[in-house]
VOGU-3710 file (C-alpha; in Angstrom, 3 decimals, decimal comma):
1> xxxxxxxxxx> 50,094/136,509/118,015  48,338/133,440/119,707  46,990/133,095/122,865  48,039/130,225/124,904  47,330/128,745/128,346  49,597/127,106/130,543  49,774/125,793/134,335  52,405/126,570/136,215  54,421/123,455/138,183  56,941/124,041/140,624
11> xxxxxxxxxx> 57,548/127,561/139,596  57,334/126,681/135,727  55,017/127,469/133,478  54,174/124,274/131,144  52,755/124,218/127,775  51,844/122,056/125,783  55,096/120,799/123,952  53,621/121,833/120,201  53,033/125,270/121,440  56,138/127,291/120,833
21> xxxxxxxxxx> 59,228/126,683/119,239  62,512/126,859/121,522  63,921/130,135/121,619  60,101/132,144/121,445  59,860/135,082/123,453  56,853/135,525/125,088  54,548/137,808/127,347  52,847/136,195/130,703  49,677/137,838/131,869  48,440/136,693/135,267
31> xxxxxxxxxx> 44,920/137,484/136,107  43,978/138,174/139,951  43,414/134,505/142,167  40,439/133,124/140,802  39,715/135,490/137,698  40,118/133,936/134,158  41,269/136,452/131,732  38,722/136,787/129,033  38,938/139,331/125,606  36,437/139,550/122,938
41> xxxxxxxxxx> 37,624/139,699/119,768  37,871/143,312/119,986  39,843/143,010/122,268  42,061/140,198/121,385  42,279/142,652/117,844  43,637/145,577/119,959  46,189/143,675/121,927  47,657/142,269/118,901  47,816/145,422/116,986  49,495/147,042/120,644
51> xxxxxxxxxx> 52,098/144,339/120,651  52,997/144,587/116,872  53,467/148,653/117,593  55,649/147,739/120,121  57,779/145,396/118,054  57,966/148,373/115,588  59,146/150,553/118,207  55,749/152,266/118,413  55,699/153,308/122,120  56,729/155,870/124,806
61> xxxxxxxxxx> 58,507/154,951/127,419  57,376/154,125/130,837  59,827/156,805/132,384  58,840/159,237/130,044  55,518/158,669/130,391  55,477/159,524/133,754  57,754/162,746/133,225  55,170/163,784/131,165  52,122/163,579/133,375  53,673/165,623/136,084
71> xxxxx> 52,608/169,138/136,345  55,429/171,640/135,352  57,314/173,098/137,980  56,693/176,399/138,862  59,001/179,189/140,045
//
């Protein structure tokens, strides 16, 4: 994974053109007005490893995870 920045021009996010190849899929994370998103390496290390879990199929759902939180209901 690599982390790129971008700036975003009438509703378009541009990058520089050597940054991806056409065709790359890729994840946008927007930090609040005014808040630059900053990881330390740890950091940075454990996002990587999430995203290549999640490419493996290493993850529960977002629909189960909520079914699974809920209390039992009771009779």
């Amino acid at each position: 994974m690599k982390i790129i920045t971008g700036t975003v021009v009438a509703g378009k996010v541009e990058l520089p053109p050597e940054a991806l190849a056409d065709g790359e899929r890729v994840a946008v994370l927007v930090p609040e007005a005014g808040e630059p998103v900053r990881l330390s390496s740890a950091e940075e290390r454990e996002l990587t490893e999430a995203m290549a879990a999640i490419r493996r199929g290493e993850y529960v759902d977002g629909s189960d995870l909520l079914a699974e939180l809920r209390p039992p209901l009771r009779a």
